[in-house]
N, C-alpha and C positions, 0 to 999 in steps of 0.2 A: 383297529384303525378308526372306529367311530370314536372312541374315546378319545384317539389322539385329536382327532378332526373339534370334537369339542371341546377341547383343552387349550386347541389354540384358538380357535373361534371367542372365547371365554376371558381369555388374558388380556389378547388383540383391543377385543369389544371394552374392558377397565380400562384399559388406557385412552378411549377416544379412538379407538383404529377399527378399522373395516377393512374386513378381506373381501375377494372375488372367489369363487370355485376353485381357478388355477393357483392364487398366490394359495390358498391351503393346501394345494396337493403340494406342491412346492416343500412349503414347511412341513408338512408331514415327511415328506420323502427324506427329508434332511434329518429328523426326529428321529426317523428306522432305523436310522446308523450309531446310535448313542446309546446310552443305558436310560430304560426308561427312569432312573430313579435323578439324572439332571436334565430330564424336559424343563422341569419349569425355569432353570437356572439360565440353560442355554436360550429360552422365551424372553425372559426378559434381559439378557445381553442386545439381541436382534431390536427390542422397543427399546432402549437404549442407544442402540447406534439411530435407529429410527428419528428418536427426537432431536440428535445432535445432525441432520439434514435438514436440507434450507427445502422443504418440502413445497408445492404449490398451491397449498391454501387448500386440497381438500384432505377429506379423513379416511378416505376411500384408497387401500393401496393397490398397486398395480404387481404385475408380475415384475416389472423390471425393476421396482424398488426392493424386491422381496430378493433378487438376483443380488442385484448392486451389495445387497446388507452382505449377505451370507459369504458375497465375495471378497466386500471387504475385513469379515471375520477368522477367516480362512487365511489372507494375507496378513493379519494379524497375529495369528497364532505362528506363522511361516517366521514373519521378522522377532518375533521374543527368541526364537531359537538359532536364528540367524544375526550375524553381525549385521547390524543400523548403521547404515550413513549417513552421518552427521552434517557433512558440509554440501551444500550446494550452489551456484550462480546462477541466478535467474537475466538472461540480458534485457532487455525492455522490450525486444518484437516478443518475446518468451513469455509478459507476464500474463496472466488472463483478463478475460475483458466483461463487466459484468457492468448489468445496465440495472437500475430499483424502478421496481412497480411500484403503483403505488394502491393498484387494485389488491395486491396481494400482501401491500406494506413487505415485499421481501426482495435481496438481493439474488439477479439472474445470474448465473455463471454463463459465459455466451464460450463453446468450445473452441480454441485457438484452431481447430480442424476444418472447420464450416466457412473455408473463405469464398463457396460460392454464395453466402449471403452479404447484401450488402450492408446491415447493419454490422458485420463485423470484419469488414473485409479491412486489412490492416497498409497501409499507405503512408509514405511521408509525403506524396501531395495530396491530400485529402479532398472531398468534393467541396463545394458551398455546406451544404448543408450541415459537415463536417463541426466545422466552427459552433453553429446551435445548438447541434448535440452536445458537443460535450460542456457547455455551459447548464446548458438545460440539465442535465447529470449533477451536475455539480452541486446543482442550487437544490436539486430534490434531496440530495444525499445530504447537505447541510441544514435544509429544511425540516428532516424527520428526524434530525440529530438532535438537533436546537428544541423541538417540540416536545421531547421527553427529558427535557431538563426539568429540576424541581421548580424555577424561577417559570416557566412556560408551561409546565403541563396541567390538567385539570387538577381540582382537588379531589379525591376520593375519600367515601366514608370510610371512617374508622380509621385513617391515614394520619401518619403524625404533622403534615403537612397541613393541616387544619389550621387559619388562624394566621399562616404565615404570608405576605403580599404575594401577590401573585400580578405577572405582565402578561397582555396576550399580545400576541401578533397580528397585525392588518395587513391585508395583501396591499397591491399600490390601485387595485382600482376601488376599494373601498373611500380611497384619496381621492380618487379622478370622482368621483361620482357625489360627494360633498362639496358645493359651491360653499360654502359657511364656514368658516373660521375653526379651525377643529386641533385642540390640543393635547398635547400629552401624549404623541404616537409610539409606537416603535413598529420599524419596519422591517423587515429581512431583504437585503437585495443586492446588487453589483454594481460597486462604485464605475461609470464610463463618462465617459466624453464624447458627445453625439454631435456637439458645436464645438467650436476649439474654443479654449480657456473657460471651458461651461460642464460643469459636471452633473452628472444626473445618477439616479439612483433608480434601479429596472428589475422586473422581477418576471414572472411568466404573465403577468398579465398588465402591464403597461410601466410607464417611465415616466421622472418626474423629476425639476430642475431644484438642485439643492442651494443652497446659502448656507457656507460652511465659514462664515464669519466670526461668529459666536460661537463658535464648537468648544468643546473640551475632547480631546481625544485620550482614551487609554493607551496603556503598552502598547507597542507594535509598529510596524511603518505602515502607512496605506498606500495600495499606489493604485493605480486605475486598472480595475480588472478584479481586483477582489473583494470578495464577499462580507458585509458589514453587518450591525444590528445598528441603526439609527433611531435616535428618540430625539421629537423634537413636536414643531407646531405646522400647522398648515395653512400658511398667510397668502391668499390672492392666486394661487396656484404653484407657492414655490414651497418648497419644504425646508421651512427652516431647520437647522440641525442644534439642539443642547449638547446631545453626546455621540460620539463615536468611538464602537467598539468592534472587537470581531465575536462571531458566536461561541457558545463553551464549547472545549473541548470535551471527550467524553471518554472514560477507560473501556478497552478492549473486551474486557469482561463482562459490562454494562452490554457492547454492541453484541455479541456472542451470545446474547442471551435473548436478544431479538434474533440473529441471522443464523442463527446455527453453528458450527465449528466446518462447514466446508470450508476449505482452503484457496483464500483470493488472493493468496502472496506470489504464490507461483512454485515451481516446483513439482515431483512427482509423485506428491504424497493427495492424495485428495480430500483429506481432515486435513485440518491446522494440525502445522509441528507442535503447537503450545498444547495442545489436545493431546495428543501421544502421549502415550506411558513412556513408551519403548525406547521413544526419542529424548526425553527427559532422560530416564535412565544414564541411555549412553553416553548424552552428555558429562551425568556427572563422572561417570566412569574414566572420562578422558580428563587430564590436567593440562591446558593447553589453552594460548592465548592466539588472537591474527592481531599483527603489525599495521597498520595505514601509517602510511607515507602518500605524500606530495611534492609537486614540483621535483620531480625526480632525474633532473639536465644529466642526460647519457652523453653531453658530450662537454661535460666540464669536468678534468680532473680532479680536482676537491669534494664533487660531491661523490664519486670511486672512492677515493681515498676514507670519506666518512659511511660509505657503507660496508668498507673493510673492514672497520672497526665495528659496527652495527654486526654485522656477521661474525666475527669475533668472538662476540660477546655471546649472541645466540648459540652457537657451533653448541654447546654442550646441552642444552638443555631449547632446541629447535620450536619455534611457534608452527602454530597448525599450519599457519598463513601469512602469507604479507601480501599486502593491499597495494600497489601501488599506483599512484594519479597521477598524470600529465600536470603541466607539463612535459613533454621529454627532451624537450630543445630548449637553452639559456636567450636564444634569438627570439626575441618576439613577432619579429617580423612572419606575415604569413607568406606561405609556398610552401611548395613539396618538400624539397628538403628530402628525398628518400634514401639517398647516402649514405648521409650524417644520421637519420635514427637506424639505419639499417646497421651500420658502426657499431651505432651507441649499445643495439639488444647484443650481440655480437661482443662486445666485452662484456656488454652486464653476466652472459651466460657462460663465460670463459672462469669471470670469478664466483657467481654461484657455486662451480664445477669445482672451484677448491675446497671448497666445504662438504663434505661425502654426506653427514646428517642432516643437514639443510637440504642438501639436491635431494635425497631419499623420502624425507619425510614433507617438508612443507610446501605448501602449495604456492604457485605465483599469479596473482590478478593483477592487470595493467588494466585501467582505464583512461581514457584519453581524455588530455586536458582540451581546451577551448580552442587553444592555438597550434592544434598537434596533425600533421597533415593531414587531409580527408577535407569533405563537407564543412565548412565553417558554419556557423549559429542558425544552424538548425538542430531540433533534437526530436528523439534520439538520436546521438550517432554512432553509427558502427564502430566495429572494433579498430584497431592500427591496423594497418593494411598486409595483406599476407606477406607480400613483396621483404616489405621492410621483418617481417619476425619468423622467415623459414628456417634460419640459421638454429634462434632460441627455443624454437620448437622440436626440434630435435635433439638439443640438447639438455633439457629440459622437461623431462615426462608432467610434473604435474604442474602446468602452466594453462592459462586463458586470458584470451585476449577478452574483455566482456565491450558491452557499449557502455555506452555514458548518456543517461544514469543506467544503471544496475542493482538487482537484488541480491542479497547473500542469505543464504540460510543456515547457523550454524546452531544446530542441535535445535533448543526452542527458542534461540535468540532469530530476530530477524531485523537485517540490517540494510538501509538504503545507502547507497553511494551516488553519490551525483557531481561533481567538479566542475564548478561554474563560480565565477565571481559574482556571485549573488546579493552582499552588500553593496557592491557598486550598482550593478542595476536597479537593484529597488531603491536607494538613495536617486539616483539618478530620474526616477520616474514614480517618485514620491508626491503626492496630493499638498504634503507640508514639508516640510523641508526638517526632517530628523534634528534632534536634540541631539549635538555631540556628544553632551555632556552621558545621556543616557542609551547612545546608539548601540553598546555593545548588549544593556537589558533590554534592549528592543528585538533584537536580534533572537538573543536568547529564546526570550519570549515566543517568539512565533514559531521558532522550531517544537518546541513545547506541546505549543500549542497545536500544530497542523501532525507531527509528528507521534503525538502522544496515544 
């Protein structure tokens, strides 16, 4: 046992990790059940899973990390021999809620279980303070984002990044605190409106009236509320603006290699599915696509008629999925209306019913459109109401009503659903008034961008 005791004390110690008394008995205890000839094998699985956790900054492990690992190894080994599933709906009270330190420079996972705190206590009327959170969030999140871009971060020796320009970013009271004519800035911070017809530019430590006269603006629409890089001058106390853009995007793989592979999508996997072997596997294993559909009027015969043929077409060879969005009324008028979609699922599920391979194998997600009864513009919002879908839920085993927006998890893909008329809003509450000519790469562009 001494040998074992030092064998892991030994490996732990190479890698940056410190054990306690317990977490070694632990690991020894778990070592006595194996052959001694894949200790070291099964050691470095466990520092392995270790480093893919979003740990708390120290080096020092505890027992319950030493638990967690070997539990989630154990459940590992269970799913390679066990059939994976692949599909999941995450609805929006569902996703997790994870706040960035910035002591730790890491991403908190906050337990969807803990709603006696009220840092996480989950509400569609939210408190005051509500609102600052989650801006304040936003801006640190985009903040440490932007800072490890090549264009923003230091240089380091021996970096091939040597040699090439380099921008740094000034907070806004750096501004506030220069009476003197000061050029050439760039700022990080949140386009608002504190005056009417007067916009300002805010960050965590103060706010400052811009003149977007002269601007050049990149791709994208702006509208008030979100997040910019501005480079410009600072004349008399107003900030003149040269350019406006949004911050880089940055690939997943870049952030995962700062925050670890815990799972912030949601779902009941506590690694990212793109982490999974198992889950990769089974994806490829399965040949199979999901449908989305929109504006999907349950009470217009034409659109029956064209998902007869839609079903048709699939019957022999069934998608995993179809997606379908609200609309479910051709009425745009609002009101209940609970009839008429109660009607409407009520044949949808009479003719799914003709289709034996379709009812067996694919799943149904309805998300609700804007103008779908329930709660109007606010979000999230729940799913369609029971009232209206007890019929098609019964007839119909692999059906979900989700809210809007919603997550999907299919294999290592991960997919957002959201159904909102979103070019008209942001057109509508645009700082400049979109280029038609270029609105639909604007568009593009920023899904891209915030998406990517």
């Amino acid at each position: 046992m001494a040998f074992v005791n030092q064998l892991i004390k030994s490996t732990f110690k190479l890698h940056g990790f410190n054990l306690n008394t317990e977490s070694t008995r632990i690991l020894a205890e778990s070592l006595s059940k194996i052959d001694e000839q894949n200790h070291e094998d099964t050691l470095e699985k466990i520092i392995d899973e270790l480093a893919k956790k979003n740990l708390d900054g120290t080096s020092c492990l505890t027992k319950a990390d030493i638990e967690n690992v070997l539990k989630e190894l154990n459940q590992n080994d269970k799913n390679s021999a066990e059939k994976v599933e692949i599909f999941h709906i995450i609805d929006a009270f569902d996703v997790p809620k994870s706040i960035y330190c910035e002591v730790t420079k890491k991403l908190i996972k906050l337990s969807n279980n803990s709603r006696s705190q009220a840092v996480n206590c989950r509400s569609l009327l939210g408190e005051s303070r509500a609102k600052i959170d989650i801006f304040t969030q936003r801006f640190k999140i985009i903040h440490q984002r932007t800072m490890r871009h090549e264009l923003f971060s230091p240089c380091v020796v021996s970096s091939n990044n040597i040699g090439k320009k380099k921008f740094q970013l000034k907070p806004i009271e750096y501004l506030l605190s220069n009476v003197n004519h000061v050029e050439d800035i760039i700022v990080l911070g949140m386009i608002s409106q504190l005056k009417e017809n007067k916009f300002f530019i805010e960050d965590q430590t103060g706010h400052l009236p811009l003149n977007l006269s002269d601007a050049k603006y990149h791709s994208g629409i702006y509208t008030e509320g979100c997040f910019v890089l501005a480079e410009g001058n600072l004349v008399d106390g107003i900030f003149e603006v040269k350019a406006l853009g949004f911050p880089p995007a940055e690939f997943e793989s870049t952030s995962r290699a700062y925050f670890g592979n815990i799972n912030y999508f949601g779902g009941p996997n506590e690694l990212s599915c793109k982490s999974s072997i198992a889950m990769s596997q089974a994806q490829l294993s399965i040949d199979s696509m999901v449908v989305f559909l929109s504006d999907v009027w349950l009470d217009s015969p034409s659109v029956f008629e064209k998902l007869q043929t839609l079903f048709v077409g699939y019957s022999d060879c069934p998608p995993y999925a179809f997606v379908m969005c609200g609309n479910f009324l051709s009425d745009l008028k609002y009101g209940l209306r609970c009839n008429e979609l109660k009607e409407g699922f009520k044949r949808l599920a009479d003719l799914v019913a003709q289709f034996e391979s379709i009812k067996e194998n694919s799943y149904f997600i309805f998300v609700p459109g804007p103008q779908d009864p329930g709660v109007v513009r606010v979000y999230p919002r729940a799913g369609i109401l029971p009232h209206c879908t007890e019929y098609i839920r019964k007839k119909l085993a692999k059906c979900h009503f989700a809210t809007n927006p919603c997550r999907i998890q299919f294999g290592s893909r991960q997919i957002v659903v959201f159904r909102e008329d979103l070019l008209q809003k942001m057109s509508r509450n645009a700082i400049r008034i979109p280029d038609q000519d270029k609105l639909t790469d604007d568009v593009c562009y920023l899904f891209i961008l915030f998406y990517d």
